[in-house]
C-alpha positions, 0 to 999 in steps of 0.5 A: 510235620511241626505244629505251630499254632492251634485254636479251638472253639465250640468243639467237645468241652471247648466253650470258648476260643482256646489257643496253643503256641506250639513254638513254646513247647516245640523248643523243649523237643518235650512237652506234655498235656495235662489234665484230669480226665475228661477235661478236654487232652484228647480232644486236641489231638482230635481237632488236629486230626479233623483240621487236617483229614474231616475224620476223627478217631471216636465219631464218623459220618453216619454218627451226626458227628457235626452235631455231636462234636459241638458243644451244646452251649456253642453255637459254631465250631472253629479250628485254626491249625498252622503247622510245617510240612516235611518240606518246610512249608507253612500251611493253614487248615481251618474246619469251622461249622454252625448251628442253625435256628433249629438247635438240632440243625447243624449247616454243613461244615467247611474245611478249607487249606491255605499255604503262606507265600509271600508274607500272605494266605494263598487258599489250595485246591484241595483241603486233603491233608493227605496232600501236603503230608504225604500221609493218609489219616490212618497211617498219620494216626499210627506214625504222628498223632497217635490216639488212645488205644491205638499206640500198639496197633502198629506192633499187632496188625497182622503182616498183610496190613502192616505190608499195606501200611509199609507201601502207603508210608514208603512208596513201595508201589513202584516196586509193584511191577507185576501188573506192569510185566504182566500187561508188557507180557501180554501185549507182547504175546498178542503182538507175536501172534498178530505176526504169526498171522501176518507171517503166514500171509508171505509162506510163498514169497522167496528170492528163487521166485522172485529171479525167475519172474525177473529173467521172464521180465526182461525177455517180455521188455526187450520184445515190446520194444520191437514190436512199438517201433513196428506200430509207430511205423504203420501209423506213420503211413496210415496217418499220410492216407487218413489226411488225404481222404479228410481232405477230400470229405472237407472239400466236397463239404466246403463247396456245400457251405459256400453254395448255401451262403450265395443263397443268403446274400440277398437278404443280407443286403437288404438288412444292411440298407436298413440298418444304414437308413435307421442309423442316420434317424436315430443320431439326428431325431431321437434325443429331440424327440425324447427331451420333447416327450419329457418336457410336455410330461414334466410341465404337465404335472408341475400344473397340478403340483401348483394346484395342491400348493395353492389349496396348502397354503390356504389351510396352513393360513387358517390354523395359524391364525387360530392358534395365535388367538388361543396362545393370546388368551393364556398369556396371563395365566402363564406369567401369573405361574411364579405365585402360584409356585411360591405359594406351594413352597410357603405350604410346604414349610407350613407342613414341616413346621407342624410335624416339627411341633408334634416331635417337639411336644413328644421329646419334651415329653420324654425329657420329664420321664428320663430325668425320674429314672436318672434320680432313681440310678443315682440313688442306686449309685451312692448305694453300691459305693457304701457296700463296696467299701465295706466289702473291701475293708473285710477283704483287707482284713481277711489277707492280713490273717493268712500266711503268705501264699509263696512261702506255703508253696515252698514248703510244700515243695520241700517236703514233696521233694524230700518224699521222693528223694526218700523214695528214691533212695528205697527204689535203688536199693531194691534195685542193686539188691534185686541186681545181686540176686539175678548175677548169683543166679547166673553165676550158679548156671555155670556150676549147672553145666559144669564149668568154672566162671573164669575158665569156662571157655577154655575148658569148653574149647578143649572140649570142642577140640577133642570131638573135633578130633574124634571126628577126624578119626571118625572119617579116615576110619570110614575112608578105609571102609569105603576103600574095603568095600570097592576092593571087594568087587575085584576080589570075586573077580580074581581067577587063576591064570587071569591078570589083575584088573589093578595091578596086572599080575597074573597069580593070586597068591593070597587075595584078601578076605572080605567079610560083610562091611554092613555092621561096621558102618552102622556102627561108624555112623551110630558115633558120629550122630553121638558126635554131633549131638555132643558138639551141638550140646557143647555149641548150645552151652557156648551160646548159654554162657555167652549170653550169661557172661554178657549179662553179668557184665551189664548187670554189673554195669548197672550196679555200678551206675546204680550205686552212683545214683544212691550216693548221688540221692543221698547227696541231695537229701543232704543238701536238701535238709540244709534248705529248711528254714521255717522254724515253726515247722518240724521238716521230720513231720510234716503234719503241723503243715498240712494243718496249717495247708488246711487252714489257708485253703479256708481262708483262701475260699473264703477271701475268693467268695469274698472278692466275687461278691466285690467283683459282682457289686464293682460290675453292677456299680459300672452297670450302673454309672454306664446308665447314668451317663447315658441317660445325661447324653440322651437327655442333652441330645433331646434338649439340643432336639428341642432347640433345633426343631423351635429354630426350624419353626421361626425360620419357615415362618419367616420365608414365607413369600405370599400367604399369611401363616395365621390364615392356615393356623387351624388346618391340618397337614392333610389340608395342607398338602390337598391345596398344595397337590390342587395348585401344583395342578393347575401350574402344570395344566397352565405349563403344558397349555403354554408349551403345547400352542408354542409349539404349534404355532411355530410349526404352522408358521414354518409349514406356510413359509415352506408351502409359500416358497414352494409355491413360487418355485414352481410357477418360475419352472412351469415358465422355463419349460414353456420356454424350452418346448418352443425350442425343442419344437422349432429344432425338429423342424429344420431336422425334417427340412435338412433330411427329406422327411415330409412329417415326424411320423414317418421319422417315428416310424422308421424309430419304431423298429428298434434295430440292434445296430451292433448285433445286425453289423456283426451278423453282416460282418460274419456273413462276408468273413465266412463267405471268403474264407470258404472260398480260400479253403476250396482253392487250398483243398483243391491244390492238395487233393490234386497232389496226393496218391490217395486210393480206398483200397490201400487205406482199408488195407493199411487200416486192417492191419495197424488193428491187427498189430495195435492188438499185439502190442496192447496184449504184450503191454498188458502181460508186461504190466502184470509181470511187472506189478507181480515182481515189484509185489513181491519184491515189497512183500520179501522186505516186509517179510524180512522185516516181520521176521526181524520184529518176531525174533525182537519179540520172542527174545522180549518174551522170554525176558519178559517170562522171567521178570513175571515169574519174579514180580508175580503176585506181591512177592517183590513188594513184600520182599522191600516190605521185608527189608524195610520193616528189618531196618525199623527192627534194627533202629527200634531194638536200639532202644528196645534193648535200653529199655528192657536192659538187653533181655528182649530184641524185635525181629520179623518172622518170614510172614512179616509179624513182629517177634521177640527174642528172650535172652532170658529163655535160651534166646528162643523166638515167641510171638510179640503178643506175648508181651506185657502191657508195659513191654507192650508199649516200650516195643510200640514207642521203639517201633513208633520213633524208628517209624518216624525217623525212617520217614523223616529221612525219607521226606528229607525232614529236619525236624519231626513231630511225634505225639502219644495219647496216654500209655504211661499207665501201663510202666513202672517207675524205672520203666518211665525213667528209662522212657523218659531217659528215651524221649530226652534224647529225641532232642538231640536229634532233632525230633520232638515229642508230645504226650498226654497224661492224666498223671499230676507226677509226670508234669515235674519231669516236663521241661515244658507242659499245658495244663487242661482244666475243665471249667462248669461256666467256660468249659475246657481252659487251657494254661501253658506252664 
């Protein structure tokens, strides 16, 4: 992560809107905050923290801590952070909150996230800083924002944290795979006893089975062949006997049907004649005498239709002519109705000019008030520029009386340098001399031992070599023991007259004497520990003085670099001296100066209460003018009013239309608009009187002429159907004439039976279809039973036994059916079981890999074994430093539970815990561990620059140590890392290429100026 931009408001001692370019610092790749305690460093860091994460290091939730963090003289809270993450991208947090009308009553605080894309802030999701950081907030405060008191927590958390911590930064829960195997391992476990279960089911399936039921199979199939054609030949001749009895059982039942149809045929007949007679009447009488019916019917109601007509347009006659009378008496009230508006309108004009009257007297009024307090100010005015004239002479005078502010700057700089320069100067020195000392003392650590500083590895080789040697001698001589020993379990084997078991000879002329062999290799083994011992005190003094010898040298080394640094000192102090060019000061005594410091620091607060006061007076004279020109622009506006309004007046009066202004000039505006709301009521009684008999009258006037051609139109109908009736009358006549009927009652009549003329014909026609086909089928049946050799005795007989074989064959079917079901059965069951089988095997072969991947991942053993190997490559990068910084008497290294310890060159290069170390060593092993940290996540993120902060911990070193540091965090530049500390130490500023400074201000609180 690179900050780029931060601004505070109203949060801890941030009265007003501070804001931090980062950019200009960043550029250093070192910069500091400074400031006295109190002033408001920490809080910086703070607000990143919050912008980012809502939690802060010295408040939480349950604390009241938007109200804790506000700044009692503030009203809201505001921070704006801009920064680029390890992918490069350009985010924006902003945490912002307020205080409500209640003082102790603080609005829920908003934080929201934005990313810059396309020239613009596009708002996230999400407000987690976790998100785009790839960091939680405990861990960013351990590897990027690191607050007070927290800078060592990474060296001390106990293994089981910093294992925690390790997983979070390095993603080291991919490796914890334990549960993962574990749940493969047991799905796996559950999977092989499902198929253990399913297994047992197919215990009895087997090949042997399987061809036994399948030779049983062929046999069955070839016997039901024979046994169908035996059927099918049955049925052939019982079906030839079934049809010769069907067809003498259908002809006795045909020649029952035709004998009950030849008993119908009578009345069949005398339907038809009916529906003949019925036909004719209904195609020649009917229509006539339904458009008779209807038209005696229509001209009936059209009477009384004419009747209600006649009574209409009477009634319609008599309203119309009383709404023309009253339309008549309005006539004059309507067209008298533009006076009556016209006088609305001059009344309200009336009513605008009194109201304008009354705003004129009330400006007028304040004009007289305003031109009394504009004397007043101006007197103010010519008063203020007397005093601030005078106030500006005795500041002139003030500044002539002072030296000049740079050249007393540069003074104190000289001299500030020449006293470091001297202290310098003392401390290498010291330095050389306390460098001298410690190589005399490991030069007399040879002498301890016993060897010579230029010769000692020769002299400790020889020494090494000659144990060597005596241990050769050592084991060839407890080879030939061991050769005695197996000898002596033959020599008590060995009798006259027997052969040797070795080399076979029969006589034993003088066997050798063995006697106990115990005390010997005691003995024997009595040296070789004396040995060893020797040889791993001779190893230890190899280590010892190769240690010394590496630590001469680098003392040495550092003598040498150190006498470069004094001559270089002495250098400067040379060319320093030549730089001082103020006569009236002594550059051996600088006491005259600090006199002289003193005198223009009174002077300066003297010359700065003096331009306050002048500054307070300019403001009041400002105050002042600001009021007089207002007060000039607000009287013109009102005298502009004034001639606006009297202009206003003239112009109604002179619109008027129909009243004389002088008739109304003692009424008020309440009288006024009361005769104005009576004569808008009379013009809308008048308006809507008109308006309503309009409307009357042209809608009685559209009813009569409706009601009179209505009225006309049915007397020209009742003619026409008086007309078409005699028609009608005078055709059914010639009807009853042409057909042979005496009267239309007899026609009615025959009408009245409603005979369906399609039904009775089908029905007719049925009868004579079935009748004829009847005949024909007895004739057909009689030919075929004449034909056949039908007897009962040969069907019951044929018929017993097709049973009998049909029963044979549907039992062989079904013991064919079983068969052949229970063989392809089983033959699916052997391939399942063949499958299962297969999938068993799979799964036993995946168990046992599965067993062996458990036992390597169980618990976290896996993890904390990369934990391991990550927190050995923090070591290595951190003791790249750390021996720097310690000059190579200390190294880190992580024990077998995962706790830092260090390796001191100076006892032996024995192990002992890293809480042993002092609070200045202390915080070089958690900078050396903070930076390998970052580097490690800046490779791991792909990062090209990263951003590493650290809140105070510079108490705790010395001068070479904080030059040593210094010397570390300078050439974080060079690769691309860039870091931020805060300090309340004034001397650290000098040594910043870039640094702000925090100030507390009484008045503004927390002030914030980048040097």
């Amino acid at each position: 992560m690179l900050p780029l931009y931060l601004s505070i408001e109203g949060l801890y001692s941030y009265q007003q809107k501070q804001e931090i370019d980062f950019t200009k610092l960043t550029e250093a790749g070192l910069f500091g905050i400074f400031g006295t305690v109190g002033s408001g460093k920490s809080s910086v860091l703070e607000a990143i923290s919050y912008a980012l994460y809502g939690e802060t290091e010295r408040l939480n939730s349950k604390e009241k801590r938007a109200y804790n963090m506000m700044n009692l003289k503030s009203n809201n809270v505001l921070i704006d952070f801009h920064f680029l993450n390890f992918e490069g991208r350009k985010f924006r947090f902003v945490a912002q909150w307020r205080r409500r009308k209640n003082f102790n009553d603080i609005a829920d605080n908003m934080r929201d996230a934005y990313e810059w894309i396309d020239g613009k802030w596009v708002p996230l999701t999400s407000n987690d800083g976790a998100a785009v950081t790839n960091l939680s907030y405990a861990n960013f405060r351990r590897t990027i924002i690191i607050p007070q008191g927290q800078f060592k927590e990474f060296l001390e958390l106990k293994g089981k944290e910093r294992s925690e911590m390790m997983k979070e930064i390095f993603f080291l829960n991919q490796y914890d795979l334990g549960p993962k195997v574990g749940s493969l391992l047991a799905d796996a476990n559950k999977q092989i006893e499902h198929l253990k279960g399913a297994l047992s089911g197919y215990e009895e399936v087997n090949e042997e089975i399987i061809n036994q039921k399948n030779q049983h199979y062929k046999t069955l199939e070839a016997n039901l062949v024979q046994h169908k054609k035996e059927v099918e030949h049955l049925e052939i001749q019982f079906n030839t006997l079934q049809t010769a009895k069907q067809n003498r059982l259908d002809l006795l039942a045909k020649q029952g049907e035709l004998a009950e149809l030849e008993g119908k045929k009578t009345s069949i007949e005398k339907i038809e004649t009916e529906v003949r007679e019925y036909e004719l009447v209904s195609n020649n009488f009917k229509e006539n005498l339904n458009i008779l019916s209807q038209t005696t019917s229509s001209k009936n109601a059209l009477l009384a239709k004419i009747e209600n007509l006649k009574e209409s347009k009477d009634a319609t006659k008599s309203s119309l002519v009383a709404v023309e009378q009253a339309l008549e008496q309005i006539i004059p009230q309507y067209e008298n109705l533009d006076n009556l508006k016209a006088e609305i309108q001059d009344l309200r004009r009336l009513i605008i000019n009194v109201e304008a009257s009354q705003a004129k007297q009330e400006k007028e009024a304040r004009i007289k008030k305003g031109l009394d307090y504009l004397s007043e100010q101006k007197k103010l005015q010519q008063n203020l520029w007397t005093t601030i004239e005078q106030q500006e002479q005795e500041i002139e005078n003030i500044k002539l009386s002072k030296i000049n502010s740079a050249d007393l700057m540069a003074i104190d700089t000289w001299y500030q340098k020449n006293e470091q320069l001297a202290k310098d100067f003392e401390e290498e020195q010291s330095r050389i001399s306390s460098i001298q000392a410690q190589i005399a003392e490991l030069k007399s650590k040879f002498i301890a031992l016993g060897y010579d500083e230029s010769s000692w590895e020769q002299s400790l080789a020889q020494d090494l070599q000659n144990i060597t040697d005596q241990e050769t001698q050592l084991r060839q001589k407890e080879g030939d023991l061991r050769l005695k020993q197996e000898l002596s379990h033959y020599i008590h084997n060995l009798h006259d007259g027997e052969p040797c078991p070795l080399c076979g000879s029969a006589a034993h002329p003088s066997p050798m004497q063995i006697h106990d062999l115990e005390d010997e290799f005691a003995a024997l083994e009595l040296e070789k520990i004396t040995l060893k011992q020797q040889k791993e005190k001779l190893d230890k003094h190899k280590t010892d003085l190769t240690l010394y010898c590496r630590m001469i040298l680098d003392k040495q080394a550092d003598i040498v670099k150190y006498g470069e640094t004094v001559a270089s000192i002495q250098n400067q102090q040379e060319a320093h001296y030549t730089t001082f060019v103020w006569e009236e000061f002594d550059k051996a005594n600088r006491t005259i100066f600090d006199t002289k410091k003193k005198e223009v620091f009174a002077i300066e607060e003297q010359l700065a209460q003096k331009e306050n006061e002048l500054k307070v007076n300019r403001d009041q004279l400002q105050k002042t003018q600001d009021t007089i020109h207002k007060s000039e622009s607000v009287l013109n506006d009102l005298q502009n009013e004034i001639a606006g309004l009297a202009a206003n007046i003239t112009q109604n009066l002179q619109q008027l239309q129909v009243i004389d202004a002088n008739d109304f000039v003692a009424q008020d505006r309440q009288t006024l608009e009361l005769r104005i709301e009576e004569t808008t009521t009379a013009v809308q009684t008048i308006s809507r009187s008109y308006e309503d008999y309009s409307k009357k009258l042209l809608t009685y006037r559209t009813q009569y002429a409706q009601i009179k051609g209505t009225y006309t139109e049915a007397q020209e109908q009742h003619a026409q159907y008086t007309s078409k009736l005699q028609e009608t009358q005078n055709l059914l006549h010639k009807l009853l004439l042409q057909f042979n009927y005496p009267d239309i009652a007899t026609v009615k009549a025959v009408l009245e039976k409603n005979i369906n003329i399609s039904e009775s014909r089908k029905i007719i026609q049925d009868f004579y279809i079935s009748y004829n086909s009847l005949q024909n089928r007895i004739q057909e049946l009689q030919k075929l039973v004449e034909a056949d050799k039908y007897s009962d005795e040969r069907y019951e007989e044929l018929s017993d036994l097709l049973v009998l074989k049909k029963e044979e064959l549907e039992l062989q079917i079904e013991i064919y059916g079983a068969l052949k079901d229970d063989l392809e059965r089983l033959t699916i069951e052997l391939a399942k079981k063949q499958e299962l089988l297969q999938e068993y095997q799979r799964l036993d072969s995946r168990k046992k890999n599965l067993d062996v991947l458990f036992n390597m991942f169980k618990g976290n053993g896996f993890v904390n074994y990369v934990s391991s190997i990550h927190l050995q490559r923090l070591c290595e990068i951190a003791n790249q430093r750390f021996h720097r910084l310690t000059k190579n008497h200390l190294s880190l290294v992580i024990n077998e539970t995962n706790e830092f310890e260090v390796i001191d060159y100076l006892n032996d290069g024995r192990r002992r815990s890293a809480k042993t170390l002092s609070g200045g060593q202390a915080f070089q092993a958690s900078l050396c561990l903070a930076l390998a940290l970052a580097e490690n996540i800046q490779a791991l993120n792909k990062a090209d620059k990263n951003f590493f902060f650290i809140d105070e911990g510079f108490g705790t070193q010395d001068t070479e140590s904080i030059n040593t540091v210094f010397d570390t965090l300078q050439y974080l530049h060079q690769e691309n890392r860039v870091v931020g500390i805060i300090s309340h130490v004034e001397e650290l500023k000098e040594r910043m290429p870039r640094s702000i400074t925090v100030i507390k201000d009484l008045e503004k609180g927390s002030q914030i100026t980048i040097n």
